[in-house]
N, C-alpha and C positions, 0 to 999 in steps of 0.2 A: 790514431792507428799508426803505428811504424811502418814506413816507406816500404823497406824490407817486404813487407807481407805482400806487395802487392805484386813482385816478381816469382814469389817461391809458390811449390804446391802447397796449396793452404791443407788437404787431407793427403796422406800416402799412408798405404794399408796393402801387408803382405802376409800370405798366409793365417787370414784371423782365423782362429775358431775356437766355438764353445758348445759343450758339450752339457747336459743337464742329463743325466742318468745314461737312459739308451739315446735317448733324443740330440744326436750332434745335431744340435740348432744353425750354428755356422761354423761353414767346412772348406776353410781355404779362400775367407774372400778376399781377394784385390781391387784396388780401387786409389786411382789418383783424381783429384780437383783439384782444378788450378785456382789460384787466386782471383777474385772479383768476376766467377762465373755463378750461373746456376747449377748446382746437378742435381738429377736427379735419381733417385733407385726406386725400380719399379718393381712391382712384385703381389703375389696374393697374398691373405690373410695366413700367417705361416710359413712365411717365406726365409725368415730369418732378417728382414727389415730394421727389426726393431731391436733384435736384440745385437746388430753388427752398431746402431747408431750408442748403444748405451754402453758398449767397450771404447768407441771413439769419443765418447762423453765421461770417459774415467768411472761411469757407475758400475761397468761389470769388468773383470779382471779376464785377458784372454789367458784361455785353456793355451793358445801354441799360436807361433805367430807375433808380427808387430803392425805398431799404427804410432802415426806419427803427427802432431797439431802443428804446420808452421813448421817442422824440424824436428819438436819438442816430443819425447816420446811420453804417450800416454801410461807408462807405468812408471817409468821413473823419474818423470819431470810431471807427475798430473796434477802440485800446486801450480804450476806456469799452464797447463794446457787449460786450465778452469778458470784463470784470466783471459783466456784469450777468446773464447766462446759461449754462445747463446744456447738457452737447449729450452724448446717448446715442445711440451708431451702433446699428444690426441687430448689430455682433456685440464682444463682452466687448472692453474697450479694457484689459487690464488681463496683468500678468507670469503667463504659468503656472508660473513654477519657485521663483514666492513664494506666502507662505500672505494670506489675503483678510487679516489684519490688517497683514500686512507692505507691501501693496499701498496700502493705504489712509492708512499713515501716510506713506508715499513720496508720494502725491498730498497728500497736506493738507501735507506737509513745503514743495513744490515750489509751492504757494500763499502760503506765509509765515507758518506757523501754527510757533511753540513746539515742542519734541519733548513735554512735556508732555501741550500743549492736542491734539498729533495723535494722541496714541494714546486720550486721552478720547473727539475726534472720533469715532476707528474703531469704537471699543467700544458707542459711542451708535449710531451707523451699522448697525453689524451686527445689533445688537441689535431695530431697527429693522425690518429686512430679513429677519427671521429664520434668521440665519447665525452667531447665537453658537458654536454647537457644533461648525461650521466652522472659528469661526475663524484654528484654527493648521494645518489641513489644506491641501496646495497645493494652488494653483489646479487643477493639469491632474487631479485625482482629482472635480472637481465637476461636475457633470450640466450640464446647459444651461440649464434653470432657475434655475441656483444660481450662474453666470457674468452672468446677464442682470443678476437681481438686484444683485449685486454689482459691476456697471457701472454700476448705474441710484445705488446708492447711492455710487460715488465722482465722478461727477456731482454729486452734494448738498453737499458737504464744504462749499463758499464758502455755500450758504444761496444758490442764486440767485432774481430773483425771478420767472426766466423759464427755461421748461424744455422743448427740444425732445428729441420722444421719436422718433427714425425708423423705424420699424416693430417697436417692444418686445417685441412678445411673438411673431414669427415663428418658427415654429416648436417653441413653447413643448407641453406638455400641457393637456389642458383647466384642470386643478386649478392650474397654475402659472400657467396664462393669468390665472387668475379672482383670484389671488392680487394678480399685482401692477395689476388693474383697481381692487382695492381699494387702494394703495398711493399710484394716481395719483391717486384720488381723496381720500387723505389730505394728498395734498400738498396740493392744491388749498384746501382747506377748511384748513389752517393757512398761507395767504397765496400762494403760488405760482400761476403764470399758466402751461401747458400747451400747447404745439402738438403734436399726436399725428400722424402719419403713418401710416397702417395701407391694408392689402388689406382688411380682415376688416372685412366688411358691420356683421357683430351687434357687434364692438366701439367702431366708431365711433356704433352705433346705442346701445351702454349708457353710453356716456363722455360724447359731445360735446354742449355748449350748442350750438354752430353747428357746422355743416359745409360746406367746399370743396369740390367733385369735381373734379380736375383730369384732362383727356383731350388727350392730344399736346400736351401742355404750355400750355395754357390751362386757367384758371378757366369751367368750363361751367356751372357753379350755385353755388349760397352760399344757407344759410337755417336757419334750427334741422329736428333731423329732421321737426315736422310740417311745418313750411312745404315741405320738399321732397317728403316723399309726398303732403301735398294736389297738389302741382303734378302729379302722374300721375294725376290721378285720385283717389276717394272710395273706390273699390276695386278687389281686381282679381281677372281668372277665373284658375282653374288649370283645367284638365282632361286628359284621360289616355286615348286611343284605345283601342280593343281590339288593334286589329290595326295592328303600327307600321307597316305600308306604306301605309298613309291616312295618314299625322300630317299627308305635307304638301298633301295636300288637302281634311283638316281646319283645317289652321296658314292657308291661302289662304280658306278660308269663314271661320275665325272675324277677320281683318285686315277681309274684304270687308263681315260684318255690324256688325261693332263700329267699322269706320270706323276703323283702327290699324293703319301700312303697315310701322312702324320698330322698334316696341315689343315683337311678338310674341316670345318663343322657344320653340322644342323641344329639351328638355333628355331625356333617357332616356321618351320618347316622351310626357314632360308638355309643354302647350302653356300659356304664362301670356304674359298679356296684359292691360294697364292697362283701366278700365272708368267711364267717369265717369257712366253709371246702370247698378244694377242689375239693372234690367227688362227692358234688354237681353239678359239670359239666355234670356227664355222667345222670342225668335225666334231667338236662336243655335240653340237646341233645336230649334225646327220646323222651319228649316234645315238643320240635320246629319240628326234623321232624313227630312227630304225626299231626302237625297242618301243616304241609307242605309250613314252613318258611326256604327257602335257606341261608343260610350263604355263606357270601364272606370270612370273617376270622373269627379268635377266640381265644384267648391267656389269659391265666393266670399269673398274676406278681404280685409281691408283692406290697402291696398300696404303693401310691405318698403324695404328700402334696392335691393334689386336689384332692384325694378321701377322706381325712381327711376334707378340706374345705367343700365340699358339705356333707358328712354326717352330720357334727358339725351343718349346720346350715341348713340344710335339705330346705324344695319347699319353704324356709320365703327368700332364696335366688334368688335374681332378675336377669333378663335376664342378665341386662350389667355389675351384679356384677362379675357374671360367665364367662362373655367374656372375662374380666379384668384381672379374676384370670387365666383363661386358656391359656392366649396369651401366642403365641413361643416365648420362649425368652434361650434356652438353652445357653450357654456357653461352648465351647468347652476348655478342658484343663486348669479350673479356679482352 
């Protein structure tokens, strides 16, 4: 990798957008990444995630607007931008009726690599990846975790020094999630620069130096994870009715006291809500039992990524964006 890259912003991205009929998919995003960080852009299903990473991947031409690989603009330099970067889709780009080293020498081959230096490639590769024992098993016999990986590593072959990941671990297991959260962060730390794409709150929240949230195709926030949960607030209430036919005239006193019209939700009849003092508890309390609303629980913690999500983009967020972003998806020991 050239010295150079490791001072410059490795993404710069001004005014993108694309448009497909009625549908402006993205509408004005901006976005800098520096070199040899993580970032991340967060966003629901429809967000315009995917299609801001495949105009800074040279596959789709911006409607208005520029982006930039390294300096190198992505339309008229996008033979140099296609050296310099990795692009891993959501799903295995790779042969099922070849074995993961037959795969991977056919990619390093179709790069300009030696038969030689490709089969060394593979073997370094898999190795890597943890796919040794794989690897002369065909593809269509390997799990989904074990396709991921194996996309993610014939992306690496050229050594790029920039590496979009579009949603890597969807639909992964916890233990393979966690696996290659440590993978991407090996790349990182031996010179590589990262734009991640994810639904998943908690992994843009253990991976990213900065993060994006993109909503209908705009950038609605940009900041490392504290700077975006300070912005919600210092902390936030959860609480839990007795009786769920009150939630929503608990969810209407706790907006009315805490002074939060957009932020609130009722999720399986817990009500959370951004809180920028504390103290506000003890008349949320005298209030509810003045109104003779039971609590089953009640807890104060510091905000999450999903009280930043719903604040940012407040009731313009839709039912299944909010399923999306909220799904269990923890990771134990990532």
């Amino acid at each position: 990798m050239n010295d150079k890259h490791s001072t410059e912003w490795a993404v710069e991205a001004r005014g993108l957008v694309k448009t497909f009929g009625d549908n402006r998919a993205v509408d004005g995003v901006e976005l800098q990444v520096r070199a040899g960080s993580i970032y991340g852009v967060l966003g629901p299903n429809g967000a315009g995630k995917t299609t801001t990473i495949r105009m800074l991947t040279t596959l789709l031409r911006p409607d208005a607007g520029e982006a930039r690989i390294f300096g190198h603009d992505v339309r008229k330099e996008a033979h140099l931008v296609r050296q310099l970067i990795g692009v891993t889709g959501q799903y295995a780009s790779v042969d099922e009726s070849l074995s993961a080293t037959e795969n991977l020498i056919i990619f390093a081959r179709l790069l300009g690599l030696g038969r030689a230096e490709a089969r060394r490639k593979a073997a370094e590769l898999l190795e890597e990846f943890g796919l040794t024992e794989a690897a002369k098993r065909p593809l269509k016999y390997f799990s989904g975790g074990m396709r991921r990986r194996l996309d993610l590593a014939a992306s690496l072959i050229a050594q790029p020094p920039l590496i979009f990941l579009d949603e890597p671990t969807t639909g992964l297991d916890p233990r393979t999630r966690s696996q290659m959260w440590d993978t991407i962060r090996r790349l990182v730390d031996t010179g590589s620069t990262v734009l991640l794409t994810t639904q998943y709150l908690d992994e843009a929240d253990q991976l990213a130096d900065r993060i994006a949230v993109i909503d209908r195709g705009r950038v609605v926030a940009e900041g490392t994870v504290d700077e975006l949960k300070a912005s919600v607030g210092t902390s936030a209430l959860h609480l839990r009715v007795q009786h769920a036919r009150r939630i929503a005239e608990a969810r209407e006193l706790v907006e009315q006291v805490l002074q939060v019209r957009t932020s609130v939700t009722a999720e399986a009849g817990q009500i959370t809500a951004p809180m920028a003092n504390p103290d506000q508890v003890t008349d949320l309390l005298i209030a509810l039992r003045t109104r003779g609303i039971p609590l089953a629980e009640i807890s104060v913690q510091k905000p999450t990524l999903d009280e930043v999500f719903l604040t940012i983009t407040g009731s313009g967020t839709t039912e299944s964006a909010t399923q999306a972003l909220l799904q269990p998806n923890k990771v134990e020991g990532a």
